[in-house]
N, C-alpha and C positions, 0 to 999 in steps of 0.2 A: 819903630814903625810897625803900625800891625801885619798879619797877615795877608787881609783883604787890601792892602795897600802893597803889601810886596807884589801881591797876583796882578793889581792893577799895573804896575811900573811893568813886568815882564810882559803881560799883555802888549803891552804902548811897545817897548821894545822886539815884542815876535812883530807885531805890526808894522814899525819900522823897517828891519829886515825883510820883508815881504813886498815893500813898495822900492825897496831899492832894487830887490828882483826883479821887477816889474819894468823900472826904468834901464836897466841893463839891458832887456829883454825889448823893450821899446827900441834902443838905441842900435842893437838888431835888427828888428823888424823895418827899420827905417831906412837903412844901411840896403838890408834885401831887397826893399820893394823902389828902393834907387834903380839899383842893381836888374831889376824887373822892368823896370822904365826903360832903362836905356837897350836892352835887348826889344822892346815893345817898338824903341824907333827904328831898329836896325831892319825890323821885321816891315814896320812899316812903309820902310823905303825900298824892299825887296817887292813888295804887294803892288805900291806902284811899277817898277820895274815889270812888273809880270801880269802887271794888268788885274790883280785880284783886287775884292773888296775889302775895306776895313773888315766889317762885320763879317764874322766866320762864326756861322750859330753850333758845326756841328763842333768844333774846336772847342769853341766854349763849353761847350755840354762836355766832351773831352776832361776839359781842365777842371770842373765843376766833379766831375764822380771822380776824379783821383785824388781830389783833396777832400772829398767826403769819404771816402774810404781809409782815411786816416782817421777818423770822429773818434773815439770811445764810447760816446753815449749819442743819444738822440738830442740833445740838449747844446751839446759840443758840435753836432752836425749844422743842427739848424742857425746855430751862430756862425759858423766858418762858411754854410751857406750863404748867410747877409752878407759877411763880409768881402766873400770872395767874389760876389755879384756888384761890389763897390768897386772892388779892386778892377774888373772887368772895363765896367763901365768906366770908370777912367782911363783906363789903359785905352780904351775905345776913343776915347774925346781928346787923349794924346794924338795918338794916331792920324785924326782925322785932321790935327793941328797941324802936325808936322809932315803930313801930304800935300797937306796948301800951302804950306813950307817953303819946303828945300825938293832938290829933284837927285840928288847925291847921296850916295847909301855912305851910312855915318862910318867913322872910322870903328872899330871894335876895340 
């Protein structure tokens, strides 16, 4: 096998390695953001309880600069930005689901 064929095959194989990180790390994040849901209804069954509204703008802004203050670059902010404004947003349209729900704060 030549060289430029050896490089080739190691390439495919760091690449491999690298998406099985990836799926590890997926399998994590999915596991977390369960784990984020199910505190989002517990919260949202307290908010009824107490008369507050889903939507908490200053919380979010809250939760928005402690996770960008973990960024390393501008590039990693702006990303965790988007995606932290997803994660919101759905947390948000959980919430508003399982207020029109149930009227019982979930078990923990």
């Amino acid at each position: 096998m030549s060289d430029s064929t050896l490089k080739h095959n190691e390439h495919w194989q760091e690449l491999d390695l690298w998406r099985k990180k990836i799926d590890a790390i997926d399998r994590q994040l999915a596991a977390l953001l369960s784990d984020r849901l199910n505190c989002a209804r517990n919260i949202s069954a307290l908010k009824s309880c107490i008369g507050e509204q889903v939507l908490q703008p200053q919380r979010e802004k809250e939760v928005l600069n402690n996770v960008l203050n973990l960024a390393d670059s501008p590039l990693v902010s702006n990303a965790l930005e988007k995606i932290y404004r997803c994660i919101l947003e759905e947390s948000r349209i959980c919430q508003h689901e399982w207020k029109n729900s149930q009227h019982d704060i979930p078990s923990r």
